[in-house]
C-alpha positions in Angstrom: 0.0 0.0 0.0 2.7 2.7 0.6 4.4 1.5 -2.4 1.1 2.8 -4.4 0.6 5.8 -2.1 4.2 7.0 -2.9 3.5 6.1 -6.8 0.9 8.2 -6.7 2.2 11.2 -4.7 4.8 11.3 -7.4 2.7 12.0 -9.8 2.4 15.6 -8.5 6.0 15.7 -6.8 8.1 13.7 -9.3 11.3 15.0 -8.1 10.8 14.6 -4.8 9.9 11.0 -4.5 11.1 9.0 -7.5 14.8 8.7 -5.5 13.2 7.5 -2.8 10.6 4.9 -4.2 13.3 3.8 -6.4 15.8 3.6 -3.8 13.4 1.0 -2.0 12.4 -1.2 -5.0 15.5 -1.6 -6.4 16.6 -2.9 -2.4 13.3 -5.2 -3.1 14.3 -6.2 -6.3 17.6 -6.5 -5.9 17.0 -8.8 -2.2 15.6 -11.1 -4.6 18.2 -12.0 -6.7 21.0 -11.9 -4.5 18.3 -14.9 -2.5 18.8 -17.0 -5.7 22.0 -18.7 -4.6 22.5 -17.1 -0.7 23.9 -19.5 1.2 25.1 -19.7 5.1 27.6 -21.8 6.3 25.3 -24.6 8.7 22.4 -23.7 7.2 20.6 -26.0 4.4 20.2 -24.6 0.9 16.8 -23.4 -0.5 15.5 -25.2 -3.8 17.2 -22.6 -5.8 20.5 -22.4 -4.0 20.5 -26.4 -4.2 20.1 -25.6 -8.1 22.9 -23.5 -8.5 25.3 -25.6 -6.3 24.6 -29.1 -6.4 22.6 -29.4 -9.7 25.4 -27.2 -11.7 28.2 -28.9 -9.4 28.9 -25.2 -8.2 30.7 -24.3 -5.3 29.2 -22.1 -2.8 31.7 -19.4 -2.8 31.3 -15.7 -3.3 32.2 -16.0 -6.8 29.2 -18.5 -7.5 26.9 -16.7 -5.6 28.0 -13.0 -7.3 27.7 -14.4 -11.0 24.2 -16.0 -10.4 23.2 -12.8 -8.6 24.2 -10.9 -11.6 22.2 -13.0 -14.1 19.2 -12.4 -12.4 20.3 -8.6 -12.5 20.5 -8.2 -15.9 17.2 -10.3 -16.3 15.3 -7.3 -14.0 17.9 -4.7 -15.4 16.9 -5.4 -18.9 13.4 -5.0 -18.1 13.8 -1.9 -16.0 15.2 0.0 -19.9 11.4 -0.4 -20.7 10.6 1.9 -18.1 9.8 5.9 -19.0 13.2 7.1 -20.3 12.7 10.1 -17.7 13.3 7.1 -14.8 15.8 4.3 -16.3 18.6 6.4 -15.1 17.6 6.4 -11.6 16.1 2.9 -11.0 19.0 1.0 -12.8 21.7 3.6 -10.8 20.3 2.4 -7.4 19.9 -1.2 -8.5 23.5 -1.6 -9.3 24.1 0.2 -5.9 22.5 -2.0 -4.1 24.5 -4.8 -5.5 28.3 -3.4 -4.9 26.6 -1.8 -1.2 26.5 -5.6 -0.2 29.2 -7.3 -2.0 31.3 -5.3 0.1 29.7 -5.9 3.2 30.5 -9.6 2.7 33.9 -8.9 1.9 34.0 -7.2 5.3 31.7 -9.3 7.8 31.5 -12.9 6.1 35.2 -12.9 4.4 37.0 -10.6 7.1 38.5 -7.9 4.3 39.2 -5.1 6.6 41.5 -2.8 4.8 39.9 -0.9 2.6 42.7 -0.9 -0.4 42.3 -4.3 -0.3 38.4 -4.3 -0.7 39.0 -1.5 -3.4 41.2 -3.6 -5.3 38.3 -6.4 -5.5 35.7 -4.0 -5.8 37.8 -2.9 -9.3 37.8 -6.6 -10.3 34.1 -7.1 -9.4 32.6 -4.2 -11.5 34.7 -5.3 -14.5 33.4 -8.5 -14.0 29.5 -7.1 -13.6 30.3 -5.1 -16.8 31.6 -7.8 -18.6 28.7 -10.2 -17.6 25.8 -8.0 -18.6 27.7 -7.5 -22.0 27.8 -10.7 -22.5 24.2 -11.6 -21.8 23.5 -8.5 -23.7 25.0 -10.1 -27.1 23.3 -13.1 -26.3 19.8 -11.9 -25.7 20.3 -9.9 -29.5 22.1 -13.0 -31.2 20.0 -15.9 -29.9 20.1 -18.9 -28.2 23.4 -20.2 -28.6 25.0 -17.1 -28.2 23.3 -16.6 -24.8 23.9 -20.6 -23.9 27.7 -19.9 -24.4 27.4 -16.7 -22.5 25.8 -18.3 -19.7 28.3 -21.5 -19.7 31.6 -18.9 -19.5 29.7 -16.6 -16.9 27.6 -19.3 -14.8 29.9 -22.5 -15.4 33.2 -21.0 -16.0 33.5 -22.4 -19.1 33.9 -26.1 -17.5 34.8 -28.9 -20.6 32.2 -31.2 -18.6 29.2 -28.7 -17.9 26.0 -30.9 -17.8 24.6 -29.7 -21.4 20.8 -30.5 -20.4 21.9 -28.5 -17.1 23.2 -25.4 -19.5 19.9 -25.9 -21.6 17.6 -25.6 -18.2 19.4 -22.2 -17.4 19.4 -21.1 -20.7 15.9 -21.5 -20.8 14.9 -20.8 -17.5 16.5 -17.1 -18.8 14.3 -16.9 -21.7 11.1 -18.0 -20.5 12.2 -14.9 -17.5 12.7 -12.4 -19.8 9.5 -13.3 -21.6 7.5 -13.0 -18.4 9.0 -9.3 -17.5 8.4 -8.0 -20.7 4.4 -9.4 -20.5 4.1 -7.7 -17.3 3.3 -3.9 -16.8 5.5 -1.3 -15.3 3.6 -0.8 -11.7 4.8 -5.0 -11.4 8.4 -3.6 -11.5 8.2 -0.5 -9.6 6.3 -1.8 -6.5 9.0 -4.8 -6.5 6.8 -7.6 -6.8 8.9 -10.1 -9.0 9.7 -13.3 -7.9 12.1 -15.9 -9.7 10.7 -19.5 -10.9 13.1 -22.7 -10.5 15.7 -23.5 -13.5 15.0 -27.2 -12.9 11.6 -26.3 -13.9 12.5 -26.4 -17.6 13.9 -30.0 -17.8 10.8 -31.2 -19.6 10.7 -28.7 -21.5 14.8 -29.6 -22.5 14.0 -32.9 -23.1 11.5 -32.4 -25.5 12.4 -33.8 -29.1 13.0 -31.2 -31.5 10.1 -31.1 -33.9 12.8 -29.3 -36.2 14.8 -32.3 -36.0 12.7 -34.5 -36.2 11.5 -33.2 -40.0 15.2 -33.4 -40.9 15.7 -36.8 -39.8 12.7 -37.7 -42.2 13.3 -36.0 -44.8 17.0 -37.8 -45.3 17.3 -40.1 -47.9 17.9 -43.9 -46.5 21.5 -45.0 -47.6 21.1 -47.8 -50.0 24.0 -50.5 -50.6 25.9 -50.5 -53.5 
């Protein structure tokens, strides 16, 4: 209810409450894709963080946990350019804040970085790899399927020579039937934070359904006769 109240209200203040309502959204939005693969030493993984580990043979580091947190990112962030051109800027600005705000309070509390050269140094590498991830998945989103999978198995798998292909194909279309879903969905969906993430192991029947494609090809070759 105060999400609508302060939509609203901006309607005849604009300037003075779009910061602020984005500032808490994005905190929303953001909160749920840093849950996707959030794990605690001690404490048992939720279905998706059971996904990203054990399914994709991941370890639970904070390297997993900040490159599946930065698909589901770009995923919201590619939505949010849909948005009135007058507020892109400032939802996407505090979205990405949100994201480098916490990755280096784990670096302080959970991995014990205290001085802050040190954290500055990682915080270089980690927006370079943020940049270089959403470029990737940018291409990929443009170029197609295969272009995305093999963004997805450098970014999400490391480019591992045994990734589980029917495990690549589940993320890669766990991604597409997401970005499918945020661009059906209207704008007040986004900007009162109320997006929530399916499971990638969701898609596995879908994955393992014969291509019908393929299945005209095969028929349509000539049986090999013997000579």
């Amino acid at each position: 209810i105060a999400d609508r109240i302060a939509l609203r209200f901006r309607d005849y203040l604009p300037n003075t409450t779009e910061t602020y309502v984005a500032f808490d959204v994005t905190r929303e939005l953001y909160t749920e894709c840093a849950l996707q693969a959030a794990y605690a030493e001690g404490v048992e993984f939720s279905a998706s963080a059971k996904f990203w580990y054990e399914t994709c043979n991941r370890p639970p580091t904070f390297q997993s946990w900040s490159q599946v947190t930065v698909l589901h990112m770009w995923m919201l962030a590619a939505r949010m350019r849909a948005l009135d051109k007058n507020r892109v800027k400032v939802w996407q600005q505090h979205f990405i804040d949100h994201y480098f705000y916490d990755s280096e309070d784990k670096m302080m509390k959970r991995y014990g970085i205290k001085m802050a050269g040190e954290r500055s140094g990682y915080m270089k590498d980690l927006y370079h790899q943020y940049r270089g991830m959403t470029a990737a998945f940018d291409e990929g989103l443009a170029k197609g399927d295969a272009v995305l999978a093999t963004a997805i198995w450098r970014n999400i798998f490391n480019a591992a020579d045994d990734v589980d292909i029917e495990v690549l194909a589940m993320v890669t279309s766990h991604v597409r039937r997401v970005l499918s879903k945020l661009g059906s969905i209207n704008d007040e969906v986004v900007m009162t934070g109320r997006v929530k993430f399916g499971l990638p192991s969701e898609e596995k029947p879908v994955v393992r359904q014969k291509s019908h494609f393929l299945e005209r090809v095969e028929g349509s070759t000539p049986a090999s006769t013997a000579s």
